[in-house]
C-alpha positions as CSV (number, residue, x, y, z in Angstrom):
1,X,97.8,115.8,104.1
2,X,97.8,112.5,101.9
3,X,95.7,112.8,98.9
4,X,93.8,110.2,96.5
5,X,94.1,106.9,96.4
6,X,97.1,106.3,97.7
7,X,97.2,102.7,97.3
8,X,97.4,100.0,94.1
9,X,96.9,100.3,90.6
10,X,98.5,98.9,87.9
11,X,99.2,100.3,84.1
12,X,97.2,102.6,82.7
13,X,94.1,101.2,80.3
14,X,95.1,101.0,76.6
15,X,92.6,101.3,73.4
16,X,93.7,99.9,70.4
17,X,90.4,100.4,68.7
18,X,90.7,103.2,66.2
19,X,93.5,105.3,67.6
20,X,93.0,108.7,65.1
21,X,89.7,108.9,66.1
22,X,90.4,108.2,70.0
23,X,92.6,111.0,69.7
24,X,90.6,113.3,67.9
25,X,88.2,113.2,70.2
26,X,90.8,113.9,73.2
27,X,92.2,116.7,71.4
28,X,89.1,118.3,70.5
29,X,88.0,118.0,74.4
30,X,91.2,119.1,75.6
31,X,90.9,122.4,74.0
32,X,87.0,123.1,74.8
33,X,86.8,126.0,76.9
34,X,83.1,124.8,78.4
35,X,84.7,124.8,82.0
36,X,86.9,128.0,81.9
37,X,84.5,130.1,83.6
38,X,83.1,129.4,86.9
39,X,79.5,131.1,87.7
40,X,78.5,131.5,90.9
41,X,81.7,133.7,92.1
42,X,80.1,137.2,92.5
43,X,78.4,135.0,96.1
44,X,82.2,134.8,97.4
45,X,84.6,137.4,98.9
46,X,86.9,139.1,96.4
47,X,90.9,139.1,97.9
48,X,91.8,141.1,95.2
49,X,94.4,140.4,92.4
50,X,98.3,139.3,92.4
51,X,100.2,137.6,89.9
52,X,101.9,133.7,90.2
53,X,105.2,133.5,91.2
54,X,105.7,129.7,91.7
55,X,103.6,126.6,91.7
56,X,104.2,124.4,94.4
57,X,101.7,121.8,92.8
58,X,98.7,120.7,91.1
59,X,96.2,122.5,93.4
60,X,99.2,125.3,95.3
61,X,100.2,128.7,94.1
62,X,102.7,131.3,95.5
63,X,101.2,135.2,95.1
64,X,104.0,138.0,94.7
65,X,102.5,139.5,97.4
66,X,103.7,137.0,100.0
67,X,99.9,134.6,100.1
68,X,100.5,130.7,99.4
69,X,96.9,130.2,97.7
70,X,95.6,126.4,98.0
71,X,92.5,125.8,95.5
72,X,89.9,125.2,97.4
73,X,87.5,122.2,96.3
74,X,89.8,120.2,94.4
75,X,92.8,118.0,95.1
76,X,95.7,117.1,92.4
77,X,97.8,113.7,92.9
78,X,100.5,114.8,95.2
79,X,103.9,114.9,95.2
80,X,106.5,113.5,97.9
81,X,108.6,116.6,98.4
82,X,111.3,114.4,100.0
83,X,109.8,112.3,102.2
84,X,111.2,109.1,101.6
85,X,108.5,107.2,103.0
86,X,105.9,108.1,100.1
87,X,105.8,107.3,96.9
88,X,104.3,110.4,94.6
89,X,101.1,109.9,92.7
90,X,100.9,109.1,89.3
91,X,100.3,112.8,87.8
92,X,101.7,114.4,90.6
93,X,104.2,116.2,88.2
94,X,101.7,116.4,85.2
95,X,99.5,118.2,87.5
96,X,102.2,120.6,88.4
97,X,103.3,121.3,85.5
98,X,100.1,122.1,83.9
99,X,99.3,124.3,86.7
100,X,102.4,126.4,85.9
101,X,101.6,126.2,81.9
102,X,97.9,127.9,83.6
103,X,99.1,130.2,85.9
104,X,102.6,130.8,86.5
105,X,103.4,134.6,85.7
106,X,100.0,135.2,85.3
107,X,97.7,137.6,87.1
108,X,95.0,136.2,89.3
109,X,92.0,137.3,91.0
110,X,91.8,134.9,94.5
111,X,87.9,134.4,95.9
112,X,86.9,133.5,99.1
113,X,84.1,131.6,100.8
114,X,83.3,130.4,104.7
115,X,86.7,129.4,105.1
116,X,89.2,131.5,103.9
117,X,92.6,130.3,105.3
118,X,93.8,126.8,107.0
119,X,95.5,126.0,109.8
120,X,99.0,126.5,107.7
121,X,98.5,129.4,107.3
122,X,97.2,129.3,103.6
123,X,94.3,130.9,101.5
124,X,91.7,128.5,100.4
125,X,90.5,130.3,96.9
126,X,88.9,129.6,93.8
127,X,91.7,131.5,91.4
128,X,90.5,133.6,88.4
129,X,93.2,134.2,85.5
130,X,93.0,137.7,84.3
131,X,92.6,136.4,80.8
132,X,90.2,137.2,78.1
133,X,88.5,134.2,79.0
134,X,88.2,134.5,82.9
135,X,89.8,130.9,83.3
136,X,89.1,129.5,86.5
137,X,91.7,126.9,87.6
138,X,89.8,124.3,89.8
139,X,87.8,123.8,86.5
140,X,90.8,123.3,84.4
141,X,92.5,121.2,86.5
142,X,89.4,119.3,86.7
143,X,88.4,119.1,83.1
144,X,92.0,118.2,82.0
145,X,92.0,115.5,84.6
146,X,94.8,116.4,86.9
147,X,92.6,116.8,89.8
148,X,89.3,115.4,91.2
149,X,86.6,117.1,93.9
150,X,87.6,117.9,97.0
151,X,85.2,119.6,99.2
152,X,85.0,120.3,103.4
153,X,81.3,121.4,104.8
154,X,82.5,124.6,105.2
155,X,83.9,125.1,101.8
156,X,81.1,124.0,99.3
157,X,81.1,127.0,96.8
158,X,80.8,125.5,93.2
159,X,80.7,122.0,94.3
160,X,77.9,121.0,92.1
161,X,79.8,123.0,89.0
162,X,83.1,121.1,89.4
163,X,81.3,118.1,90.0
164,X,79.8,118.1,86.7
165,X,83.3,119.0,84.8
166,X,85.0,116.2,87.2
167,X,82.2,113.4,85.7
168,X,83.0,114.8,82.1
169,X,86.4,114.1,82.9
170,X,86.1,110.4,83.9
171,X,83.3,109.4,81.4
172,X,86.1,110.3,78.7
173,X,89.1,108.7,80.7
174,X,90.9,111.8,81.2
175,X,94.4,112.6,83.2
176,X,94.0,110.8,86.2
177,X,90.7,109.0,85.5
178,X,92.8,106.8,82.1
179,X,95.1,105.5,85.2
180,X,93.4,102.2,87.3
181,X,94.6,103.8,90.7
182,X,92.2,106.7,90.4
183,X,89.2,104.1,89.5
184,X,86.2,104.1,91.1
185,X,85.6,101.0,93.6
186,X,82.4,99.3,94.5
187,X,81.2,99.1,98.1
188,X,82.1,95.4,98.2
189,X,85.6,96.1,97.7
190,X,86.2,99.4,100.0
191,X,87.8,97.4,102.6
192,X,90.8,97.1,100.4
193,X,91.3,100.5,100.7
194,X,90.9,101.6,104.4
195,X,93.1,104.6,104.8
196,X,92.8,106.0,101.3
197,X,90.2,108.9,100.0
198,X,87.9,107.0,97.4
199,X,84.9,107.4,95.2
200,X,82.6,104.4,96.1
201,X,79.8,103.1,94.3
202,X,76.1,101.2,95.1
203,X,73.1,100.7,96.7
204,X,72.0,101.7,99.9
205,X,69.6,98.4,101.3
206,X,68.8,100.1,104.4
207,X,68.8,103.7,106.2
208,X,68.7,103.9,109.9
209,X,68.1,107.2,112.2
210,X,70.1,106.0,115.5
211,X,70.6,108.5,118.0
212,X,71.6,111.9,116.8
213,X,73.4,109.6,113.3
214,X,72.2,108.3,110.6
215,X,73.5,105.4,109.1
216,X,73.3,104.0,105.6
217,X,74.0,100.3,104.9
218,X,75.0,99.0,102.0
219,X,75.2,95.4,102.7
220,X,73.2,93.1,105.2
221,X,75.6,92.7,108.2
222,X,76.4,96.4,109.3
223,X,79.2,95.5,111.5
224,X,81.2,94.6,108.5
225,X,79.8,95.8,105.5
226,X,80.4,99.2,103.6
227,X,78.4,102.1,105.7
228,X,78.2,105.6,105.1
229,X,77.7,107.9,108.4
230,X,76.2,111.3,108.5
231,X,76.3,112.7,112.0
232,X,75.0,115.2,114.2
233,X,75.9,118.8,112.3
234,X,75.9,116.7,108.9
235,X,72.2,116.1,109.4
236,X,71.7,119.8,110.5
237,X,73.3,120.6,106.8
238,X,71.9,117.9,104.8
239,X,68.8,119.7,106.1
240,X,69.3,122.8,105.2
241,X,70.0,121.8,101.8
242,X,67.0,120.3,102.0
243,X,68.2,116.7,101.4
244,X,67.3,113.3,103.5
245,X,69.5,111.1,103.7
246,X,66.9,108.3,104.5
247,X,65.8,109.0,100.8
248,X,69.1,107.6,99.9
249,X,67.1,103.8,101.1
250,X,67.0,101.8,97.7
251,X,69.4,104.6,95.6
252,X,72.5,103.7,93.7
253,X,74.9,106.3,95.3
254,X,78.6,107.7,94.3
255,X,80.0,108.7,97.8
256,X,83.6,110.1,98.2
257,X,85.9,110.8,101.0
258,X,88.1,109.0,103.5
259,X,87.5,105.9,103.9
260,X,87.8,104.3,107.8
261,X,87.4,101.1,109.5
262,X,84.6,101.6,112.1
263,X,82.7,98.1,112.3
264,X,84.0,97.4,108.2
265,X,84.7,99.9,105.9
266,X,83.3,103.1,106.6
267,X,83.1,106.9,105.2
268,X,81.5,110.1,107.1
269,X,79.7,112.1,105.1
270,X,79.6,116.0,106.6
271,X,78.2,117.5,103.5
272,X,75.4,116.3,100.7
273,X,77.7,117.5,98.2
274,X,80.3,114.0,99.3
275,X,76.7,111.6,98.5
276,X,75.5,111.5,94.2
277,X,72.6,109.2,93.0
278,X,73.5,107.5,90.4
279,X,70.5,107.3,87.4
């Protein structure tokens, strides 16, 4: 699977403006262990404990006892592995190797939640380190910057948590979010990027039940403007969560996910957790 933006950006953003204290500060927040543990776990399934034998990438670990782990909820810049027709992200070898700095001969604890494998075969797990500090990965990856949110509607545990770390992480330019190809776009611009997985910002003018869908426009002509769709079993769990997404009418929103080309620029969104109002 492709992973972020994998289109355009140019160098990364340089401040010349007192450099000491720039980097004090992204010292002193690359050591704060405010992310390291993750509440909310005991609600998952324990898969018990193995140690890390190799790291594939930023968000993939090998298990001595034969499991290939992939952390669920997040997704690091990805490498090519050899296919010569894509380019690897910027980070893509950052991320790995500060995944192996993490967890590489360490022991781990692996946690479950609706899904527990994919269709390769894989578990999808939020990983513990056996540590003093019970570090949990996806929010170390996320608060270093080396990966960003990546949830499925049927994998949601701790989406809230690691969004929260992940907007830390960008407010203070960190890893991926210092780099113009991770930058958030604006709904205006999203038909630049058709075919990529984005975080897309601004206001929803109008929100329109049609059907068994619900639509939410972001510019006047819907046929070509930006337009997030939240369909049939979306709805159901929107509901459940006991979120409308005709409230959205008038909101400044943060969606993320694929984005498509169905009449303009489009994004489904199958889970609240992909849809943030922005205060």
């Amino acid at each position: 699977m492709q992973t972020i933006f994998t289109a355009i950006g140019k160098n990364n953003r340089t401040i010349w403006a007192r450099p000491l204290f720039v980097a004090l500060v992204v010292v002193l927040f690359a050591s704060s262990p405010f992310s390291s543990r993750a509440q909310g776990l005991d609600s998952l399934d324990n898969q018990g404990t193995a140690k890390v034998t190799m790291v594939i990438d930023g968000d993939t670990i090998w298990l001595d006892d034969g499991r290939k782990v992939r952390l669920v909820g997040i997704q690091a810049p990805e490498l090519s592995f050899g296919r010569s027709d894509f380019k690897p992200n910027p980070f893509g070898e950052a991320a790995k190797k500060q995944m192996a700095t993490l967890s590489l001969g360490k022991s781990v604890t692996i946690y479950t939640g609706v899904a527990s494998t994919d269709r390769h075969g894989r578990t999808l797990g939020h990983v513990v380190i056996n540590d003093d500090n019970k570090t949990w990965l996806q929010g170390e990856m996320l608060r270093l910057g080396m990966a960003h949110v990546y949830t499925f509607a049927d994998n949601r545990a701790l989406a809230n948590e690691m969004l929260e770390i992940e907007k830390t992480a960008r407010k203070n330019n960190v890893g991926i979010w210092a780099n113009n190809l991770y930058k958030i776009i604006t709904d205006d611009a999203s038909a630049n990027y058709v075919g990529t997985y984005r975080l897309v910002e601004g206001k929803v003018l109008s929100a329109q039940k049609v059907g068994t869908n619900v639509y939410l426009n972001f510019g006047p002509v819907w046929r070509t403007d930006f337009t997030i769709l939240v369909e049939k079993d979306g709805l159901a769990l929107f509901a459940k969560n006991n979120v409308d997404p005709l409230a959205f009418q008038g909101k400044n929103v943060r969606v993320r996910g694929w984005l498509k080309n169905k009449n303009g620029p489009m994004i489904v969104a199958t889970h609240p957790e992909q849809i943030e109002i922005i205060k």
